[in-house]
N, CA, C and O atoms as a GROMACS GRO file, in nm:
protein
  352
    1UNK      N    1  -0.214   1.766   1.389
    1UNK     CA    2  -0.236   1.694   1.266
    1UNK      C    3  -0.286   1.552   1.295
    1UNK      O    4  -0.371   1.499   1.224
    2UNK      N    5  -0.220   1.479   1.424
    2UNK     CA    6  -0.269   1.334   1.428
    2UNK      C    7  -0.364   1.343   1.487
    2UNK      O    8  -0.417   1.239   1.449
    3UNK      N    9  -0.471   1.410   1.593
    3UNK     CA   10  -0.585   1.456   1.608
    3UNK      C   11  -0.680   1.473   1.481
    3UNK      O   12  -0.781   1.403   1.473
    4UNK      N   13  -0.652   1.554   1.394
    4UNK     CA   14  -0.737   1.585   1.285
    4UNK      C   15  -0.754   1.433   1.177
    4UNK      O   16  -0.848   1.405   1.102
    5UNK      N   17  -0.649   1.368   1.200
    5UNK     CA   18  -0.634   1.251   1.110
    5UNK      C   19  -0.740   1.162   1.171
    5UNK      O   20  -0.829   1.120   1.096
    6UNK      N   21  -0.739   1.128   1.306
    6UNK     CA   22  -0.821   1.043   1.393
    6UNK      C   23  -0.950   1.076   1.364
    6UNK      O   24  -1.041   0.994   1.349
    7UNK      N   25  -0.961   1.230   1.354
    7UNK     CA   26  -1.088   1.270   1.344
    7UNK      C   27  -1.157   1.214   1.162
    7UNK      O   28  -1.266   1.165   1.134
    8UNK      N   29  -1.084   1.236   1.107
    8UNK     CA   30  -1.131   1.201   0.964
    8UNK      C   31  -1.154   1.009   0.959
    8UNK      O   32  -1.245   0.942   0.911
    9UNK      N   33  -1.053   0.978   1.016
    9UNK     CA   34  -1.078   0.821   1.062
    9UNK      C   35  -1.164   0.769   1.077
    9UNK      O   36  -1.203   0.670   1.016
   10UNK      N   37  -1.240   0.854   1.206
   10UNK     CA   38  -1.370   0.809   1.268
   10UNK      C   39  -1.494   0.841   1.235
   10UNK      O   40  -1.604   0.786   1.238
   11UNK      N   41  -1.444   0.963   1.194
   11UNK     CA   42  -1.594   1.060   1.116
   11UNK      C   43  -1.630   1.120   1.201
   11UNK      O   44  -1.746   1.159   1.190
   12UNK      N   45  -1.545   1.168   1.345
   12UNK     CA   46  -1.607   1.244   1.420
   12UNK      C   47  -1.593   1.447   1.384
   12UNK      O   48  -1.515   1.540   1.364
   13UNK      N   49  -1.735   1.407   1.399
   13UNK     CA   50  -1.775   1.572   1.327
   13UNK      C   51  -1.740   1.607   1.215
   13UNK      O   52  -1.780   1.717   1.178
   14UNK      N   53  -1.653   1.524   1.120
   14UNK     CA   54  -1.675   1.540   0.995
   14UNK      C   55  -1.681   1.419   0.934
   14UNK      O   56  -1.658   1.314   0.993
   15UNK      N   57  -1.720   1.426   0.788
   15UNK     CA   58  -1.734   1.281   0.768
   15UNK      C   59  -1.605   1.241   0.715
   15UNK      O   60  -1.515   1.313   0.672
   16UNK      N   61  -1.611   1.099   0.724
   16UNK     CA   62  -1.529   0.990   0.726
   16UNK      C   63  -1.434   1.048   0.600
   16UNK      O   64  -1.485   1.120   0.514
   17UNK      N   65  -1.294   1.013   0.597
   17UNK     CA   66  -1.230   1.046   0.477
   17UNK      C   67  -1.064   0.977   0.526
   17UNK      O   68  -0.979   1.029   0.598
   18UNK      N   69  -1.061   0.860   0.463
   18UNK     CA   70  -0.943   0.797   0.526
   18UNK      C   71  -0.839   0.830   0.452
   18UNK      O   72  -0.735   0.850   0.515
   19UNK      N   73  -0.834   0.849   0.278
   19UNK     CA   74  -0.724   0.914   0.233
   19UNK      C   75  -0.687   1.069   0.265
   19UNK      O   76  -0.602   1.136   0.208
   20UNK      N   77  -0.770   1.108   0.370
   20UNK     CA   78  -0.706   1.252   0.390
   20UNK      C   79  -0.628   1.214   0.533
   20UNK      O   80  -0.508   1.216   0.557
   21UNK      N   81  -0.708   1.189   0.594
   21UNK     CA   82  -0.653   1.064   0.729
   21UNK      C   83  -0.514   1.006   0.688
   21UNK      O   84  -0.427   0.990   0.772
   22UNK      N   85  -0.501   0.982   0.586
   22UNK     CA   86  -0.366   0.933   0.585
   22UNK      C   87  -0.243   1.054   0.530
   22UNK      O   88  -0.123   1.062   0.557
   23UNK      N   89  -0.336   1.146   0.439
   23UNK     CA   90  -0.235   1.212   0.408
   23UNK      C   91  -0.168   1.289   0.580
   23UNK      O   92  -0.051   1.310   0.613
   24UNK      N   93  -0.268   1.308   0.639
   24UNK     CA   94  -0.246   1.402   0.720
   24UNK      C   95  -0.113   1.293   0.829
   24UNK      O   96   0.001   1.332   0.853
   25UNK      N   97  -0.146   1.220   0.856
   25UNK     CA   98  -0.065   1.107   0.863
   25UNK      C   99   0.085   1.088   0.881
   25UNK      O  100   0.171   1.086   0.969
   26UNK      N  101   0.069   1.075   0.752
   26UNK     CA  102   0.238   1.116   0.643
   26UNK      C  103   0.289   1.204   0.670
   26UNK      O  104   0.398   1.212   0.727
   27UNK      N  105   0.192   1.327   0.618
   27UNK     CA  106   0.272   1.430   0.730
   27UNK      C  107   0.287   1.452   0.836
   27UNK      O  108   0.372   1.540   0.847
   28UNK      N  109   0.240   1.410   0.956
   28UNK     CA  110   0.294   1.443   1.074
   28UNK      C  111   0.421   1.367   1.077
   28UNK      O  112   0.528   1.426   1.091
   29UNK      N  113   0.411   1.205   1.062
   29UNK     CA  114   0.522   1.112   1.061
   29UNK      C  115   0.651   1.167   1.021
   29UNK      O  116   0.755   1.187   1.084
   30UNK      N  117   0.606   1.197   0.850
   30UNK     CA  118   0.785   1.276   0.817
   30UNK      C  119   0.807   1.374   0.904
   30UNK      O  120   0.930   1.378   0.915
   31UNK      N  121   0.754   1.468   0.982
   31UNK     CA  122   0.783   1.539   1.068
   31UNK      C  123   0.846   1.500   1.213
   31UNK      O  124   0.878   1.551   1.320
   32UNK      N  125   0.841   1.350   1.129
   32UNK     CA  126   0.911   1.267   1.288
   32UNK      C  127   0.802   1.232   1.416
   32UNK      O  128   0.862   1.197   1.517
   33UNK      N  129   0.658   1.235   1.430
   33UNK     CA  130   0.555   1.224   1.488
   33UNK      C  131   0.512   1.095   1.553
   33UNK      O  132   0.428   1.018   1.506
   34UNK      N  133   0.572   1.082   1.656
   34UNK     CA  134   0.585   0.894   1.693
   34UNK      C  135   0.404   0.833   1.637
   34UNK      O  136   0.372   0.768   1.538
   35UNK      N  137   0.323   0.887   1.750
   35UNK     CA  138   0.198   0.824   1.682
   35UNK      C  139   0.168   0.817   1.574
   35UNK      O  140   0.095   0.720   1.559
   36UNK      N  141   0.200   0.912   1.417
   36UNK     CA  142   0.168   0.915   1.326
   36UNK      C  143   0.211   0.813   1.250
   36UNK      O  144   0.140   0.751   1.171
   37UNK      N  145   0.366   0.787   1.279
   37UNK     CA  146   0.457   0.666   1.253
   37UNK      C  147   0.378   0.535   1.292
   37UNK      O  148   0.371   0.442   1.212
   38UNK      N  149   0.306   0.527   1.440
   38UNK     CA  150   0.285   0.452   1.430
   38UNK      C  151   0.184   0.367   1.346
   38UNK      O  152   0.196   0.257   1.292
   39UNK      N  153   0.047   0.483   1.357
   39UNK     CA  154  -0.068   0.468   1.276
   39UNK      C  155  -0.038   0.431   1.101
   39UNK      O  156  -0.124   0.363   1.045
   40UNK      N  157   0.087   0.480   1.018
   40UNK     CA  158   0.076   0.452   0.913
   40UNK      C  159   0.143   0.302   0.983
   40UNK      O  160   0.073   0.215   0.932
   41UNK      N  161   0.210   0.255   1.044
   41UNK     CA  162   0.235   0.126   0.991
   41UNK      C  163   0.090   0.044   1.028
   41UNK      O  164   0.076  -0.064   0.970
   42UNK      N  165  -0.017   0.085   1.119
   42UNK     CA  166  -0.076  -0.038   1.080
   42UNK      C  167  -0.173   0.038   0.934
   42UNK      O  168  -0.211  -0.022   0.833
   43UNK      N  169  -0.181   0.101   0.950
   43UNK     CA  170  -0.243   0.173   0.811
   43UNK      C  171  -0.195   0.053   0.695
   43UNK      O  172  -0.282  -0.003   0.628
   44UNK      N  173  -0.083   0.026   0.681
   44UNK     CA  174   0.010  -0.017   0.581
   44UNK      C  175  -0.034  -0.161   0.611
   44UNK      O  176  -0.117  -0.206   0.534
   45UNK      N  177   0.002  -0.228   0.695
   45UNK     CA  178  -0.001  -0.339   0.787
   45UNK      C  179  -0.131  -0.429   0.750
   45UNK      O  180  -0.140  -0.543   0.705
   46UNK      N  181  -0.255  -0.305   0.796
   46UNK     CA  182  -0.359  -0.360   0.733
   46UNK      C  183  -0.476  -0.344   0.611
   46UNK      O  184  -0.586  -0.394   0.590
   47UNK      N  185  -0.405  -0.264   0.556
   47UNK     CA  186  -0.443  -0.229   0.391
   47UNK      C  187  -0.584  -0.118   0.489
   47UNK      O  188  -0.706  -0.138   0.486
   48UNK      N  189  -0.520  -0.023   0.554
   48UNK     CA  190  -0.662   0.058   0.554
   48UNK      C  191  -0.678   0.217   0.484
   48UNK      O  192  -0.617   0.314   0.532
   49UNK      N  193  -0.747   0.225   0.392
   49UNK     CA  194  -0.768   0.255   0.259
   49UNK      C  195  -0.618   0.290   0.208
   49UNK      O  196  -0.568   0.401   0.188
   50UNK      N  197  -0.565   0.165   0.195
   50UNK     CA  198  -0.439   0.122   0.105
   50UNK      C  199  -0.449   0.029   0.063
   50UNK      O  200  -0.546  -0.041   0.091
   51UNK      N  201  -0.334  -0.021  -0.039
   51UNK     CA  202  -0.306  -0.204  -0.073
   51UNK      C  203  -0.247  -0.183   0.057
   51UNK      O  204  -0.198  -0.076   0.093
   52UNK      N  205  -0.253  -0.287   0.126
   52UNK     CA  206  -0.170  -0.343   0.232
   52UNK      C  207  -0.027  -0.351   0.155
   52UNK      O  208  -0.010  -0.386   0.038
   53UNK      N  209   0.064  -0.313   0.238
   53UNK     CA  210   0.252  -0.273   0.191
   53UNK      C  211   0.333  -0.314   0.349
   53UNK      O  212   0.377  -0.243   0.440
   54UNK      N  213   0.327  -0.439   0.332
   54UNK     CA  214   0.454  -0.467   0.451
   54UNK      C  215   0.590  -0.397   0.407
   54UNK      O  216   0.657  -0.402   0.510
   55UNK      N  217   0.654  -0.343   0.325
   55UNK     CA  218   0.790  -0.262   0.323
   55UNK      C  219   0.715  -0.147   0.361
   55UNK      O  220   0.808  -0.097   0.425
   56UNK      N  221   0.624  -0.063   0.375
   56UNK     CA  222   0.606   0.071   0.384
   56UNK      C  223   0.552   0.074   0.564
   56UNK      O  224   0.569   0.161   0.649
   57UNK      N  225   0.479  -0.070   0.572
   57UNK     CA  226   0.438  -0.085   0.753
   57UNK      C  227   0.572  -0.108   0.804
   57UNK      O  228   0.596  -0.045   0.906
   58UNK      N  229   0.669  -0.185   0.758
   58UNK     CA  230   0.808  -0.173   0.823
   58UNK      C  231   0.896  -0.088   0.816
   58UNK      O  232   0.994  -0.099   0.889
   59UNK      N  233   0.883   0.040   0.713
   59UNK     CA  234   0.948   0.180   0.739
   59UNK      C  235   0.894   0.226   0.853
   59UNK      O  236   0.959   0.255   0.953
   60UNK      N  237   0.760   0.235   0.839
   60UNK     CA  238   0.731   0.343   0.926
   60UNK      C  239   0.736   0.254   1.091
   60UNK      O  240   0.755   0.318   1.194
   61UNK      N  241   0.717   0.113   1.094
   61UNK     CA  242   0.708   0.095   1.238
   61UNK      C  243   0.865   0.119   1.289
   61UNK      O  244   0.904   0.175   1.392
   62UNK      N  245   0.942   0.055   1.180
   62UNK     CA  246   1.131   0.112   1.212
   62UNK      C  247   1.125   0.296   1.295
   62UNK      O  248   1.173   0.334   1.402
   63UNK      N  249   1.054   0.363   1.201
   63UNK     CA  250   1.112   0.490   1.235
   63UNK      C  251   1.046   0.499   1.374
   63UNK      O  252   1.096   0.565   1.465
   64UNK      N  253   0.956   0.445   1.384
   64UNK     CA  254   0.847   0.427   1.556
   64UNK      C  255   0.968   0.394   1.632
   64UNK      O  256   1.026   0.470   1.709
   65UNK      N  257   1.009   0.246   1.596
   65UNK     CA  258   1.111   0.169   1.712
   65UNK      C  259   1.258   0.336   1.709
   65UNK      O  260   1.323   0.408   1.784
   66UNK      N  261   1.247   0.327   1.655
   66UNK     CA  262   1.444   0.450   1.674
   66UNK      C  263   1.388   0.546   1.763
   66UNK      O  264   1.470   0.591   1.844
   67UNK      N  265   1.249   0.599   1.773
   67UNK     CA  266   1.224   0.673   1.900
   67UNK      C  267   1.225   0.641   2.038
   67UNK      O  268   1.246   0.718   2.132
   68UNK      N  269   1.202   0.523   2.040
   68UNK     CA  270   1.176   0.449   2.143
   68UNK      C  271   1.232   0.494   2.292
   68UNK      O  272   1.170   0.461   2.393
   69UNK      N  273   1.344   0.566   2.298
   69UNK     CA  274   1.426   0.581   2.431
   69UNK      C  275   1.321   0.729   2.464
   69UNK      O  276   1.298   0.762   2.580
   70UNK      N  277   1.268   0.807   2.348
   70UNK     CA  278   1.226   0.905   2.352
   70UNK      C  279   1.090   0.896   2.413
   70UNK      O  280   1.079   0.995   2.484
   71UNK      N  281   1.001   0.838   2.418
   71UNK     CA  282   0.898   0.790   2.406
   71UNK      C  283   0.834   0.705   2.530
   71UNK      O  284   0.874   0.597   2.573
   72UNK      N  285   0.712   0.789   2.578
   72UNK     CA  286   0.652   0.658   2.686
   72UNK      C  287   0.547   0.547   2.633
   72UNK      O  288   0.451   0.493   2.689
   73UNK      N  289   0.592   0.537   2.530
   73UNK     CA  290   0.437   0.441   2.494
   73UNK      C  291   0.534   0.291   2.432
   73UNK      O  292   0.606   0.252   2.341
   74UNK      N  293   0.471   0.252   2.559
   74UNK     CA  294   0.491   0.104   2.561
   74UNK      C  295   0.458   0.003   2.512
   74UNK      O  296   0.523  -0.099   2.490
   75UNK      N  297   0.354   0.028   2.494
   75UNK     CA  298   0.225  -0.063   2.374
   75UNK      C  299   0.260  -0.073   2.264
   75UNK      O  300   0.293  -0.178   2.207
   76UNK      N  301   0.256   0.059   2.210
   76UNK     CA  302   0.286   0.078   2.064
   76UNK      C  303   0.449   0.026   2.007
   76UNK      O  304   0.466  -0.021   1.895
   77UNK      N  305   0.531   0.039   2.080
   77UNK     CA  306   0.652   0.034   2.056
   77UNK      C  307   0.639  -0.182   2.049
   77UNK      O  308   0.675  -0.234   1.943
   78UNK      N  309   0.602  -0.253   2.137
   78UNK     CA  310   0.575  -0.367   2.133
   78UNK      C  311   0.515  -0.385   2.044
   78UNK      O  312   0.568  -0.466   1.968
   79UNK      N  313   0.384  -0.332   1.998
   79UNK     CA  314   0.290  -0.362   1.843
   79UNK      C  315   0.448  -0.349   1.740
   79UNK      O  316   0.491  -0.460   1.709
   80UNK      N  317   0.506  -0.268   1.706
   80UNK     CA  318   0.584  -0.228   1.606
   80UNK      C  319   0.681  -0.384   1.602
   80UNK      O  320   0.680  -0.473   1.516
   81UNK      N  321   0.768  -0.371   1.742
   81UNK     CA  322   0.797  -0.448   1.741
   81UNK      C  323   0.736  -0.555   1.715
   81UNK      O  324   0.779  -0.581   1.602
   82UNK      N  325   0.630  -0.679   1.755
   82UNK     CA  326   0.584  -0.765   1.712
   82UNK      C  327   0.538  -0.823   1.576
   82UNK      O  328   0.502  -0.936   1.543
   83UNK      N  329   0.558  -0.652   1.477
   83UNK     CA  330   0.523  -0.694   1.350
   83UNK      C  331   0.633  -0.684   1.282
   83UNK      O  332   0.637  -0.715   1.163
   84UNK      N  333   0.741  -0.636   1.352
   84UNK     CA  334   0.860  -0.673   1.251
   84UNK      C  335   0.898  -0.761   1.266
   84UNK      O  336   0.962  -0.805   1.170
   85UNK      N  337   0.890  -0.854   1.401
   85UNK     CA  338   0.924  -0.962   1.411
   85UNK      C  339   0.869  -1.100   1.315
   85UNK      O  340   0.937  -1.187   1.260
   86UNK      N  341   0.737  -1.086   1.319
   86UNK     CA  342   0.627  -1.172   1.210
   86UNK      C  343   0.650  -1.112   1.088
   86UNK      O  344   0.610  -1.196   1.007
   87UNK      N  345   0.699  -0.999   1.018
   87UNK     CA  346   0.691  -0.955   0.883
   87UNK      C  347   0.856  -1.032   0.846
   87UNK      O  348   0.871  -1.033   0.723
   88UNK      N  349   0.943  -1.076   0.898
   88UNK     CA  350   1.085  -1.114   0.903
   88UNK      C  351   1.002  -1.254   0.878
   88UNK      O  352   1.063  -1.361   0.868
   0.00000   0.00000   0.00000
């Protein structure tokens, strides 16, 4: 699903479609999907085809950070972190 989302993102091989990109998104995330989690918070973060929603970029980067022990991605877990820190 977060493959297919990227793909609608970019427009690779199909065209561009960011509200499906996001739905697809959402769903992986509620499925508990660390990258998906992460992508909606900057989705949210930076209004991309959204209003920008700092409570909805700080759900989803929260549910990112609680994986964290689970998880090798180091980057992302610091992005999350760094924006909850600046959204506080």
């Amino acid at each position: 699903m977060v493959n297919l989302a990227r793909m609608y993102t970019e427009g690779l091989g199909i065209p561009p479609n960011q509200d499906e990109a996001n739905r697809l998104f959402e769903s992986a995330a509620k499925a508990g999907e660390f990258v998906a989690q992460i992508e909606l918070g900057r989705i949210y973060s930076r209004g991309l085809g959204v209003t920008p929603d700092a409570t909805a970029a700080r759900r989803w980067y929260l549910m990112a950070i609680a994986q964290e022990p689970n998880v090798a991605a180091d980057e992302e877990i610091l992005e999350a972190k760094a924006y909850l820190k600046g959204a506080t």
